[in-house]
C-alpha positions as a Markdown table, in Angstrom:
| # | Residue | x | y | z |
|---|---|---|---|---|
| 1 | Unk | 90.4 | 124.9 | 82.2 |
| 2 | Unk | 91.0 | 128.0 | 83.9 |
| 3 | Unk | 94.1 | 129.1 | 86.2 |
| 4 | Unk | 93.9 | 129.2 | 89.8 |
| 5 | Unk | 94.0 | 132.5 | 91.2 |
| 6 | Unk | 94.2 | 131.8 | 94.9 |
| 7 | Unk | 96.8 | 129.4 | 96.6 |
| 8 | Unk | 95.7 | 126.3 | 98.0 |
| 9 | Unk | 95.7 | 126.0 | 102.3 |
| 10 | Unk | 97.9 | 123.7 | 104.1 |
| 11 | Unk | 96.6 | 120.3 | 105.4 |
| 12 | Unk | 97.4 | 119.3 | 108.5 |
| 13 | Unk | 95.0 | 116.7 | 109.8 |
| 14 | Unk | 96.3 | 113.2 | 110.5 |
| 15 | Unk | 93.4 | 111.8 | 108.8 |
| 16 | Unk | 94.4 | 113.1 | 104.9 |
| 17 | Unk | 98.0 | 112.4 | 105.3 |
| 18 | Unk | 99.7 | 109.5 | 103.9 |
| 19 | Unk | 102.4 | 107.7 | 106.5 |
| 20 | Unk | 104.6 | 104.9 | 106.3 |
| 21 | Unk | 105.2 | 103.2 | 109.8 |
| 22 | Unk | 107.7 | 100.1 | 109.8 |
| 23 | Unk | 109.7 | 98.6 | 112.3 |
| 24 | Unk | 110.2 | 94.8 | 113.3 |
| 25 | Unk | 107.4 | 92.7 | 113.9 |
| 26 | Unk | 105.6 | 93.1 | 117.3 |
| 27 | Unk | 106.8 | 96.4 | 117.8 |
| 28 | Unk | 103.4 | 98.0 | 118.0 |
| 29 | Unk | 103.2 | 99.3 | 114.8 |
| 30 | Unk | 99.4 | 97.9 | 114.4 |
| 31 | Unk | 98.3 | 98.7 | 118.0 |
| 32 | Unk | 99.4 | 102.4 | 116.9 |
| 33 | Unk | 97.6 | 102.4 | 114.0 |
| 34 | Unk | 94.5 | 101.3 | 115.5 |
| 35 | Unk | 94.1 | 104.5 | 117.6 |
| 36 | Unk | 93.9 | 106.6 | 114.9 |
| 37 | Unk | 90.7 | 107.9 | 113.6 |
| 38 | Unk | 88.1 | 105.4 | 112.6 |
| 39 | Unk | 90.5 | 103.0 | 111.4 |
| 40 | Unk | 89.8 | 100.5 | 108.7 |
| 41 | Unk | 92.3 | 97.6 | 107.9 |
| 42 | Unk | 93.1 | 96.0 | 105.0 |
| 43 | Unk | 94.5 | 93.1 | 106.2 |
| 44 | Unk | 97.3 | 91.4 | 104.1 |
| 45 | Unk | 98.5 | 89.1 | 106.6 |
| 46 | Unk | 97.5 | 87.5 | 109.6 |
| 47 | Unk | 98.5 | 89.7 | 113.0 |
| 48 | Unk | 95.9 | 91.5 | 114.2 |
| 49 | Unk | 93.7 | 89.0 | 116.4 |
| 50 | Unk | 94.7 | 91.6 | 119.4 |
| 51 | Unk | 93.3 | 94.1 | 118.4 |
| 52 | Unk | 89.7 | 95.1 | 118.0 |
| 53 | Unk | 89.8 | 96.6 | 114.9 |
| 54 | Unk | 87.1 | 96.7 | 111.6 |
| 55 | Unk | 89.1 | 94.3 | 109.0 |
| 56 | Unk | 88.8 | 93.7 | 105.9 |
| 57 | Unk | 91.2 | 90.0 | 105.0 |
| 58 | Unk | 92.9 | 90.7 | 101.9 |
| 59 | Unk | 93.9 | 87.6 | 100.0 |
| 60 | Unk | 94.6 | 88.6 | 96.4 |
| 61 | Unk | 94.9 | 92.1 | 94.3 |
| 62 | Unk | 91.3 | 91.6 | 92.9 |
| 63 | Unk | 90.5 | 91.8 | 96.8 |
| 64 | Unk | 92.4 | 94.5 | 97.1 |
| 65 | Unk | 91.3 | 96.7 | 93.9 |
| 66 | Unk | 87.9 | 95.9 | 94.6 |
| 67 | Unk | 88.1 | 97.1 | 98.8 |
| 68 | Unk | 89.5 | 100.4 | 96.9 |
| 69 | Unk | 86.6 | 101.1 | 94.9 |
| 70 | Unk | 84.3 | 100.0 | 98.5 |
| 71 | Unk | 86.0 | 102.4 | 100.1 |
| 72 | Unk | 86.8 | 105.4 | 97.3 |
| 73 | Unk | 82.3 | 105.0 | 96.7 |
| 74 | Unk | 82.2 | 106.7 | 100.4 |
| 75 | Unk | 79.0 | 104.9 | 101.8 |
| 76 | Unk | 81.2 | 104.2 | 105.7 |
| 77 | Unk | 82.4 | 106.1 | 108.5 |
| 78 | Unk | 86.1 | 105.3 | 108.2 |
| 79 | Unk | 88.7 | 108.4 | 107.8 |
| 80 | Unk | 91.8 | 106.4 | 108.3 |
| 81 | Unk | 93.1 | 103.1 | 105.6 |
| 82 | Unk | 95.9 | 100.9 | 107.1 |
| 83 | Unk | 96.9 | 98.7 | 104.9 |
| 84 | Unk | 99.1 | 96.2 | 107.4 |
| 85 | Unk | 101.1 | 95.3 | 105.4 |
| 86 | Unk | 102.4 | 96.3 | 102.2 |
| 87 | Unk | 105.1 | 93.9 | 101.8 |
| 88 | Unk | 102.1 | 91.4 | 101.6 |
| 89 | Unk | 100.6 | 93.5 | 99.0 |
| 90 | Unk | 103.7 | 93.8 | 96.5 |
| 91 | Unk | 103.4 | 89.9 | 96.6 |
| 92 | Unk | 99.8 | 90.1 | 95.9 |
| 93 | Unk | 100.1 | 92.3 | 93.3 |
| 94 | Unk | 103.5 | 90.6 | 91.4 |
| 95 | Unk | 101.4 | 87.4 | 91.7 |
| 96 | Unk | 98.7 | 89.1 | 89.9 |
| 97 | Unk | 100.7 | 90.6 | 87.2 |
| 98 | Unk | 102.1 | 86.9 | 86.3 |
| 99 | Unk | 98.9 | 85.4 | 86.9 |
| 100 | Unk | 98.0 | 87.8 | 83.6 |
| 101 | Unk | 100.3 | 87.5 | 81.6 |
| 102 | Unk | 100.5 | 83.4 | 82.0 |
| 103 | Unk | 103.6 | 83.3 | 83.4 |
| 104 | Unk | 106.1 | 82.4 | 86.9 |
| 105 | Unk | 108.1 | 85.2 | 88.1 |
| 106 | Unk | 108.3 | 88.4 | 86.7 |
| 107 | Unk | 111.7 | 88.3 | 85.3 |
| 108 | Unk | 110.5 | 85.8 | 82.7 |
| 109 | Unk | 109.4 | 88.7 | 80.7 |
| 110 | Unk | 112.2 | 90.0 | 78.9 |
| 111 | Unk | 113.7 | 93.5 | 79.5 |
| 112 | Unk | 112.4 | 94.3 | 82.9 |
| 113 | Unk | 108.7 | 94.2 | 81.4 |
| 114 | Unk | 107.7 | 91.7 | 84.3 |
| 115 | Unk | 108.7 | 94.4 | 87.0 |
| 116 | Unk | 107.8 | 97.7 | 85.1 |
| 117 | Unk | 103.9 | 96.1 | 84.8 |
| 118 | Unk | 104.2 | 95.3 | 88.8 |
| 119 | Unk | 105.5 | 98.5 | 89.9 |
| 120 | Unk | 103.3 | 100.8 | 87.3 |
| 121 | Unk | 100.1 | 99.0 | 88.9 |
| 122 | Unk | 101.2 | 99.1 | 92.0 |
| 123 | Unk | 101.4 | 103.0 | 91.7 |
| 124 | Unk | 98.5 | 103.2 | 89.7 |
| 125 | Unk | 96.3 | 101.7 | 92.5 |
| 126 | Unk | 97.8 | 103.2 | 95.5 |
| 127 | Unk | 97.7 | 106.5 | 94.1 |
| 128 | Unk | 94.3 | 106.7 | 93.2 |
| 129 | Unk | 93.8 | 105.6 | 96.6 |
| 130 | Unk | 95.8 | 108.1 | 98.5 |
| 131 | Unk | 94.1 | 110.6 | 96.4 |
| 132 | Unk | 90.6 | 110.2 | 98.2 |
| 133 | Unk | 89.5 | 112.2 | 101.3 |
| 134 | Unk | 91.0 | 110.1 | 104.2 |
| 135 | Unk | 94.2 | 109.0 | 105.6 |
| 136 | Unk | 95.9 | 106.7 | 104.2 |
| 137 | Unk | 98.8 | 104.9 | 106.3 |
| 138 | Unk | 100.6 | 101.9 | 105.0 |
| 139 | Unk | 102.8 | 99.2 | 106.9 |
| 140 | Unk | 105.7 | 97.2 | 106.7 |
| 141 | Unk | 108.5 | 95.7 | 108.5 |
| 142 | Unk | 111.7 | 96.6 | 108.6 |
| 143 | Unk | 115.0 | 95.4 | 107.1 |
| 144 | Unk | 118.9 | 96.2 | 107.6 |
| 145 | Unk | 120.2 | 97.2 | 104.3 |
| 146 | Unk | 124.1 | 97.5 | 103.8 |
| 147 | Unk | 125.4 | 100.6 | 102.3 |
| 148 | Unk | 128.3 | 100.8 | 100.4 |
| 149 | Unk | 129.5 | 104.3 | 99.3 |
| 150 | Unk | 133.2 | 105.6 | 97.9 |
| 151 | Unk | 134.0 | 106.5 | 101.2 |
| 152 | Unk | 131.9 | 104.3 | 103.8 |
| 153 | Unk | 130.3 | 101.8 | 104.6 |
| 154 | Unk | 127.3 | 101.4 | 106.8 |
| 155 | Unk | 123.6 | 99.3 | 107.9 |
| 156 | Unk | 120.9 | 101.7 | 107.2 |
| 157 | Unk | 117.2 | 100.7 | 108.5 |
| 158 | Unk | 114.5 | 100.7 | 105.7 |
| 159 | Unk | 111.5 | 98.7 | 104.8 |
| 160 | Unk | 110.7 | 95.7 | 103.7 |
| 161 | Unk | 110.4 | 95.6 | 99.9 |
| 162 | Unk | 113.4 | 96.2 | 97.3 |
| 163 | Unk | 114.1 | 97.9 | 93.9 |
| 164 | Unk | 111.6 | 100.6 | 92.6 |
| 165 | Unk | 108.3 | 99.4 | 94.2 |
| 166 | Unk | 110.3 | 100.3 | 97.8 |
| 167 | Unk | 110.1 | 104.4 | 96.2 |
| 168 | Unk | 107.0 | 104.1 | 95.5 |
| 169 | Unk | 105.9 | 104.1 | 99.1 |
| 170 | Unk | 109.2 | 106.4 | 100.4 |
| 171 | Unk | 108.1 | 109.2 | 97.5 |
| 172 | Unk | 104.3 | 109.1 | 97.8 |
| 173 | Unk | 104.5 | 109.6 | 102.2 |
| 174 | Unk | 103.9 | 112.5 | 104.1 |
| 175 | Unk | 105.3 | 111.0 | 106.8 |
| 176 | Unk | 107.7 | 108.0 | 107.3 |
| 177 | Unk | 108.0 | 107.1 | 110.1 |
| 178 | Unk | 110.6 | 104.4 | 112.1 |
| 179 | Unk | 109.5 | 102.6 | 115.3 |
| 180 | Unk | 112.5 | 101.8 | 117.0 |
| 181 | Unk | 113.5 | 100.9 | 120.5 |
| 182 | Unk | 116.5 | 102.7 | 123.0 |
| 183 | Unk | 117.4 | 102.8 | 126.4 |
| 184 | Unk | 116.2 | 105.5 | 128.7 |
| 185 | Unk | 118.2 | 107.2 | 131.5 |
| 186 | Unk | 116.5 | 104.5 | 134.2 |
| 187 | Unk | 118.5 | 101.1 | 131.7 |
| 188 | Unk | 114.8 | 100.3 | 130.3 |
| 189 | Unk | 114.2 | 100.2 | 127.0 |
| 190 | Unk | 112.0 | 102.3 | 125.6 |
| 191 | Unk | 110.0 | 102.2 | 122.1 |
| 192 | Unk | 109.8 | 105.3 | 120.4 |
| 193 | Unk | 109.2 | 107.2 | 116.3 |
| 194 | Unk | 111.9 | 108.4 | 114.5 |
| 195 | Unk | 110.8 | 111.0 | 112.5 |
| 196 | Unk | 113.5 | 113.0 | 110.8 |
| 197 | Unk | 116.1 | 111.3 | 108.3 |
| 198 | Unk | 119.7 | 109.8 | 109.4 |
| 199 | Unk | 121.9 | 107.8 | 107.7 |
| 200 | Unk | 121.0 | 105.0 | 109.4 |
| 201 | Unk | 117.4 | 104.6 | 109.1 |
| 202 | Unk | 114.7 | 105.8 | 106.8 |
| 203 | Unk | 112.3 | 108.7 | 108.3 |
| 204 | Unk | 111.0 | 111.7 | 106.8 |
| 205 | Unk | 108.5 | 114.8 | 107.5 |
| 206 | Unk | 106.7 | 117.0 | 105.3 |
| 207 | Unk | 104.6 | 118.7 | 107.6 |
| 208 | Unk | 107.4 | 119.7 | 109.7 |
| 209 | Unk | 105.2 | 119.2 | 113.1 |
| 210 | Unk | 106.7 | 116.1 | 114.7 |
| 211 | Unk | 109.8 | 116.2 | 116.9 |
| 212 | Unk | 113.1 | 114.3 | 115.9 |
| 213 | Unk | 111.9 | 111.5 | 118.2 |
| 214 | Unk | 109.0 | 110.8 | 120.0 |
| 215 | Unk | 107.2 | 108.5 | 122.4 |
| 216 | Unk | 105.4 | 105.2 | 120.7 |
| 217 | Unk | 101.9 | 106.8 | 121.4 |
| 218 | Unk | 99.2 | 107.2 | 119.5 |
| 219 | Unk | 97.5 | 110.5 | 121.6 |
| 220 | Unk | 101.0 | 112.2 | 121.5 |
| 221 | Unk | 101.0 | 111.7 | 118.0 |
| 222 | Unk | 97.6 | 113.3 | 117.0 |
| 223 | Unk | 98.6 | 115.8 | 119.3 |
| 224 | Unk | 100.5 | 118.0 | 117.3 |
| 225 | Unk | 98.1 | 117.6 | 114.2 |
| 226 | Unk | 95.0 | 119.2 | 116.7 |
């Protein structure tokens, strides 16, 4: 295999980054991923009979594995994958793992084996996904984790799902962003992004476009990736 010999170009489209959106449920994080480009949804949970959105209802990881090599053959219009949510999907996927290996839960296989085997396909999947030619942004809701450090302690927003399948989503984003609400100058409260890391919620930005904090809007959003 040869060596490159020219550096690779920035991307900046929405529509080949990977995001994490999470906030609390029936915050608008589904209405705001239905605006983006040609959206397609693989649905984990029930949520989106709002919305006018192309679905696909995902009931188990075979579902799931199989949407992924639907999508990843190329025959469809979509640019943008929401899975909505991935909580859902770690259950999917744990369930499938025990259903495998004939047993309950995965800590009845000694030495962490049961968890290694979901997180390892769990990454395995996702990354092949996020690896073909469209957007990929992926869902959850949001918990209040405590925080307990040498010197404080504090609550610290982050998503849903614990232990090493929550970094596979935080590491493999472009973009994580936190739907949150506050109150505006006029005492009504607002929903907006969070888009840059605190210490008390989980937000991050490679690209390095987006504001600290934005408007919940979809057009404001693609905006700055124009």
């Amino acid at each position: 295999m040869a060596l490159p010999i020219e550096k690779t170009e920035t991307i900046t489209a929405l529509d080949k980054q990977t995001i994490l959106i999470y906030g609390r449920p029936k915050v608008g994080k589904s209405t705001l991923c239905s605006k983006l480009a040609n959206p397609l949804f693989l649905a984990t949970e029930a949520g989106l009979n709002h919305l006018e959105v192309f679905k696909m209802n995902i009931t188990s990881w075979v579902e799931f594995k199989a949407a992924c090599r639907e999508i990843a053959g190329g025959k469809h219009e979509f640019k943008t994958i929401v899975i909505d949510t991935i909580d859902n999907l770690v259950i999917l996927c744990s369930a499938w793992v025990c259903a495998e290996n004939q047993i309950n839960h995965p800590a009845d296989l000694p030495m962490g084996k049961g968890w290694y085997l979901v997180t390892s396909e769990l990454r395995r999947v996702l990354m092949g996904l996020s690896a073909l030619p469209y957007g990929l942004v992926m869902v959850s809701h949001s918990v209040r984790e405590k925080i307990e450090t040498k010197t404080k302690n504090y609550d610290k927003w982050t998503i849903a799902i614990s232990g090493k399948n929550k970094n596979i989503f935080l590491d493999m984003s472009d973009m994580i962003l936190f739907i949150d609400q506050e109150m505006g100058n006029d005492g009504v409260e607002k929903r907006i992004i969070r888009t840059k890391p605190s210490m008390n919620w989980e937000a991050g930005d490679r690209t390095g476009l987006l504001p600290t904090t934005m408007e919940l809007d979809a057009d404001k959003l693609m905006s700055y990736f124009k």
